[in-house]
C-alpha positions in Angstrom: -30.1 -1.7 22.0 -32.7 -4.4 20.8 -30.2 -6.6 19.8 -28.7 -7.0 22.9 -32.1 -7.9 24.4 -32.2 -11.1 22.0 -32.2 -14.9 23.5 -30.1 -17.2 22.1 -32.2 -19.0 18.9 -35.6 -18.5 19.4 -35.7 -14.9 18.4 -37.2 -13.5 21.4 -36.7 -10.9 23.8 -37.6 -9.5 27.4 -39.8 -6.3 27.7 -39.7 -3.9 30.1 -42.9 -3.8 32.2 -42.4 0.3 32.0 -43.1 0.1 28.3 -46.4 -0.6 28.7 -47.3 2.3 31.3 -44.9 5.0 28.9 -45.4 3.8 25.8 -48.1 1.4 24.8 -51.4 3.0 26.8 -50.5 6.9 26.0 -50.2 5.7 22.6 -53.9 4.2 22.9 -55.0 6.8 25.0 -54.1 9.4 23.0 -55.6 7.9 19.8 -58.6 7.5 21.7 -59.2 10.6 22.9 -57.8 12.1 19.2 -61.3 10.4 17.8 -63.6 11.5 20.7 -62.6 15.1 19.7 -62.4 14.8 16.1 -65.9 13.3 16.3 -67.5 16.5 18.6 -65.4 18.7 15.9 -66.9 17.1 13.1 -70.4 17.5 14.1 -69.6 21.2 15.0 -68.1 21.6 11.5 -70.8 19.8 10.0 -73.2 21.6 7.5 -76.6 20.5 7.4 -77.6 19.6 3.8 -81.2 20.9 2.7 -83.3 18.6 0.7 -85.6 20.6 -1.3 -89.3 19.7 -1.3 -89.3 19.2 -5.2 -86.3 16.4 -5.1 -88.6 14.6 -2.4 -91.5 14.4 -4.2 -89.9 13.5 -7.5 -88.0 10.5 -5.5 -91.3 9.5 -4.0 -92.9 9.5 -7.4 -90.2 6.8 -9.0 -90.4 4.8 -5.8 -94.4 4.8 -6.1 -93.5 3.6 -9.8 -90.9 0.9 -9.1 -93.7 0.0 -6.7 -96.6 -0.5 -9.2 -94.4 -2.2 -11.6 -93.5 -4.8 -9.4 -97.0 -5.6 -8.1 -98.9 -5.2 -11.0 -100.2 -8.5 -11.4 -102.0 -8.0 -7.6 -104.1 -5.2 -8.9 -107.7 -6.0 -11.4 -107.5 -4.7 -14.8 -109.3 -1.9 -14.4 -106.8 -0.5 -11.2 -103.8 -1.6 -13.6 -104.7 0.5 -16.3 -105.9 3.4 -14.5 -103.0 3.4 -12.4 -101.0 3.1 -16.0 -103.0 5.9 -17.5 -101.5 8.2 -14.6 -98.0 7.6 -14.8 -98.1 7.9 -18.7 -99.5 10.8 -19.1 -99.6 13.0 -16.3 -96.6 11.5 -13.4 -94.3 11.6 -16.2 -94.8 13.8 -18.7 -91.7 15.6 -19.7 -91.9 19.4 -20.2 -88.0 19.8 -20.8 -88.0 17.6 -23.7 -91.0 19.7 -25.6 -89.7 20.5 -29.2 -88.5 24.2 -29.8 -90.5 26.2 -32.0 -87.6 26.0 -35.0 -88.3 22.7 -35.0 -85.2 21.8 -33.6 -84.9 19.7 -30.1 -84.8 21.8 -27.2 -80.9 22.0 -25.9 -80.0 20.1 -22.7 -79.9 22.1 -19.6 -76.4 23.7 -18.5 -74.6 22.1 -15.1 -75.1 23.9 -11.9 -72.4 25.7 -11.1 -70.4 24.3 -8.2 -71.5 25.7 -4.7 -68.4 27.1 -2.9 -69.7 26.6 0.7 -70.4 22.9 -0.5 -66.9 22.7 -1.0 -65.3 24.4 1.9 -67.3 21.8 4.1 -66.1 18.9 1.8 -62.2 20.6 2.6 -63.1 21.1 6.4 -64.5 17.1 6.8 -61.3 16.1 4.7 -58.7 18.1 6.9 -60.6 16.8 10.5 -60.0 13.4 8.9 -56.2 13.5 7.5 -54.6 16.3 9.4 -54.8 14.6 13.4 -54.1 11.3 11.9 -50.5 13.1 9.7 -49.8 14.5 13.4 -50.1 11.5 15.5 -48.4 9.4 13.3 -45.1 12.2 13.2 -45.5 12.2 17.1 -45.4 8.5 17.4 -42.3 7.9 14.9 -40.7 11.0 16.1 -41.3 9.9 20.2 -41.5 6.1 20.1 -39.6 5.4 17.3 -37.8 1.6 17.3 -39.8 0.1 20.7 -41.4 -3.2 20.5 -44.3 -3.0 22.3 -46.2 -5.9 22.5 -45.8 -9.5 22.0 -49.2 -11.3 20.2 -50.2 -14.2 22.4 -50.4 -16.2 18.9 -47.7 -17.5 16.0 -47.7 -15.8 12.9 -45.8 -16.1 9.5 -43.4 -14.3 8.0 -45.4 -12.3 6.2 -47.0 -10.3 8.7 -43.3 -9.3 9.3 -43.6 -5.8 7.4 -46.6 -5.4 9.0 -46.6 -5.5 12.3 -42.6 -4.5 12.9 -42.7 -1.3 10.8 -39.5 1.2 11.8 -37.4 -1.8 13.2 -34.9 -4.0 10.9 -34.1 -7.2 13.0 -34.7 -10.4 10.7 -34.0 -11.9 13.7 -36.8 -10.9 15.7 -39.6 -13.4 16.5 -42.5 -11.9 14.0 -45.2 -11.8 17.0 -43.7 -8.3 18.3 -45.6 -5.4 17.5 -43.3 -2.0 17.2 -44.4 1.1 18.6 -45.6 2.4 14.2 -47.6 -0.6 14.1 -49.3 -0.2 17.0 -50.5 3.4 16.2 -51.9 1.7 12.7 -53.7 -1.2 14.6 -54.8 1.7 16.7 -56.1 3.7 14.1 -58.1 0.6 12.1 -59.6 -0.7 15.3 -60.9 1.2 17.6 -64.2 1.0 15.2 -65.4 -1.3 18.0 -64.8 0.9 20.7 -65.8 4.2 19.0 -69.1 2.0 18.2 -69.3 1.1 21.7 -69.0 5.0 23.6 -70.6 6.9 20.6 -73.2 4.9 18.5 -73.0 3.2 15.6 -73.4 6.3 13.6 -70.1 8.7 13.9 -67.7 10.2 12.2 -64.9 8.1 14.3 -66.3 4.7 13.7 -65.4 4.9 9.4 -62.2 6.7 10.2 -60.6 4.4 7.9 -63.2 4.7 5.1 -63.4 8.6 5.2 -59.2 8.3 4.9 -59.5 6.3 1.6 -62.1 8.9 0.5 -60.3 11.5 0.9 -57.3 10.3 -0.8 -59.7 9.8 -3.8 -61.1 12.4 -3.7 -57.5 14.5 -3.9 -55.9 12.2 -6.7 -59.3 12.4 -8.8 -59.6 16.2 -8.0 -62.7 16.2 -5.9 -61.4 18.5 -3.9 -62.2 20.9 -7.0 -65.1 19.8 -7.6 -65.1 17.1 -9.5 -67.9 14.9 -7.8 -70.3 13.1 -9.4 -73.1 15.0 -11.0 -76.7 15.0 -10.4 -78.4 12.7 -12.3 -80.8 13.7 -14.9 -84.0 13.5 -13.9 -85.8 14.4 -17.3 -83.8 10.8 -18.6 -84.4 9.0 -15.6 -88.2 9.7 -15.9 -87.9 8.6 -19.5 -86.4 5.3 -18.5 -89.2 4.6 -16.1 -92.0 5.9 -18.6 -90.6 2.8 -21.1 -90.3 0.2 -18.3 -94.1 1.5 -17.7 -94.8 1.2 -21.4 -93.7 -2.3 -21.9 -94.1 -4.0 -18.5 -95.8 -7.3 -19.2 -99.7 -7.5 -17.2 -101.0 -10.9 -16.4 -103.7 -10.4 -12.8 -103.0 -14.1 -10.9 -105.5 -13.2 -8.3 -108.4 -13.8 -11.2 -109.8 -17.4 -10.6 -107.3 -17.9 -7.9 -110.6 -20.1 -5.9 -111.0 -22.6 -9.2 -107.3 -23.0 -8.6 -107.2 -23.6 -5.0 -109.9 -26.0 -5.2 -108.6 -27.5 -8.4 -111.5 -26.6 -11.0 -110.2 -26.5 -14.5 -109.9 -23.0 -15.8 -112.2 -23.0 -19.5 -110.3 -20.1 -21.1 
């Protein structure tokens, strides 16, 4: 049928005007509405993580340490080393590494097991994500397959070809059309902008594409088992800052800062 809508050499075509009212805004109406519900879904699916109050305070006690070791040199001598004192031997002192009473070192501490619940809401967030967007594509191919939609007010090369005129095989046809597949992906990777506009900056329907790619990494690396990234170690990551602590060089600048401003020389 398309082909016998083509002009003579420049590769164009007429549209019906009823494409756009059948085709091209329920498309973009129903992918619209598709994210408004998946987002009100999402947040009713949503399971509220609890941060315990010792993972708080241990967090606060690095930042307060990344914090002293990176202003040191404002603090007197006697503030650096008291300060010093208290991160050495009391912030950071490491009861899990204390030697067993063999003699031996003490034996690392076994992995949590995995929390089920934690892993039913990963599934649920993964199917609210993959499953509408697996059903709207089927409805558009299935529906709308082979319409050109659209025409893009601009030229574009021949390599956007495959990806704006996906479903339809006319090498003929000017590359600026837009078939009815393509439309639901330009669809689907931006209405960021418009989800960002109506719900906020921070939704679930404003990374739809990023929460795809996730997903699909998480199934080929098996995190849908599981297989996330542990918790760090926070015995070794105290240990870590206790050596930074340890050899992080001291020099105060504030100390005869007015012979310097006024240009006195310093008699060491």
């Amino acid at each position: 049928m398309l082909s016998t809508l083509l002009l003579a050499d420049d590769g164009n075509i007429v549209l019906d005007p009823s494409i756009r009212d059948w085709v091209l805004l329920p498309i973009f109406l129903v992918m619209f509405g598709q994210g408004l519900l998946r987002q009100y879904v999402s947040a009713l699916l949503k399971d509220e993580k609890k941060v315990g109050v010792d993972s708080v305070a241990k967090a606060g006690l690095l930042r307060r340490s990344q914090r002293f070791r990176a202003h040191a040199a404002f603090l007197p001598p006697g503030a650096f080393q008291l300060r010093r004192k208290f991160f050495l031997n009391s912030a950071f002192a490491e009861p899990a590494a204390a030697v067993a009473k063999d003699g031996e070192a003490a034996a690392e501490p076994a992995q949590p097991p995995q929390d089920p619940l934690a892993m039913v809401g990963m599934m649920k967030q993964n199917m609210m994500t993959v499953l509408p967007n697996m059903l709207m594509m089927g409805w558009v191919s299935f529906f709308f397959s082979g319409f050109v939609l659209v025409k893009l007010p601009f030229p574009l090369t021949e390599r956007f070809k495959s990806m704006l005129q996906r479903g339809i095989f006319l090498n003929s046809l000017n590359v600026s059309y837009v078939s009815s597949l393509s439309w639901f992906f330009i669809n689907l990777f931006g209405l960021r902008g418009v989800f960002s506009l109506v719900l906020g900056s921070e939704n679930g329907a404003v990374d739809n594409a990023d929460q795809m790619m996730a997903a699909q990494m998480q199934m080929g690396t098996g995190g849908m088992m599981g297989g996330g990234a542990a918790a760090p170690d926070m015995t070794k990551v105290f240990q870590q800052e206790k050596n930074e602590i340890e050899i992080a060089p001291y020099q105060h600048i504030v100390s005869e800062a007015e012979k310097r401003l006024l240009a006195i020389p310093i008699i060491a």
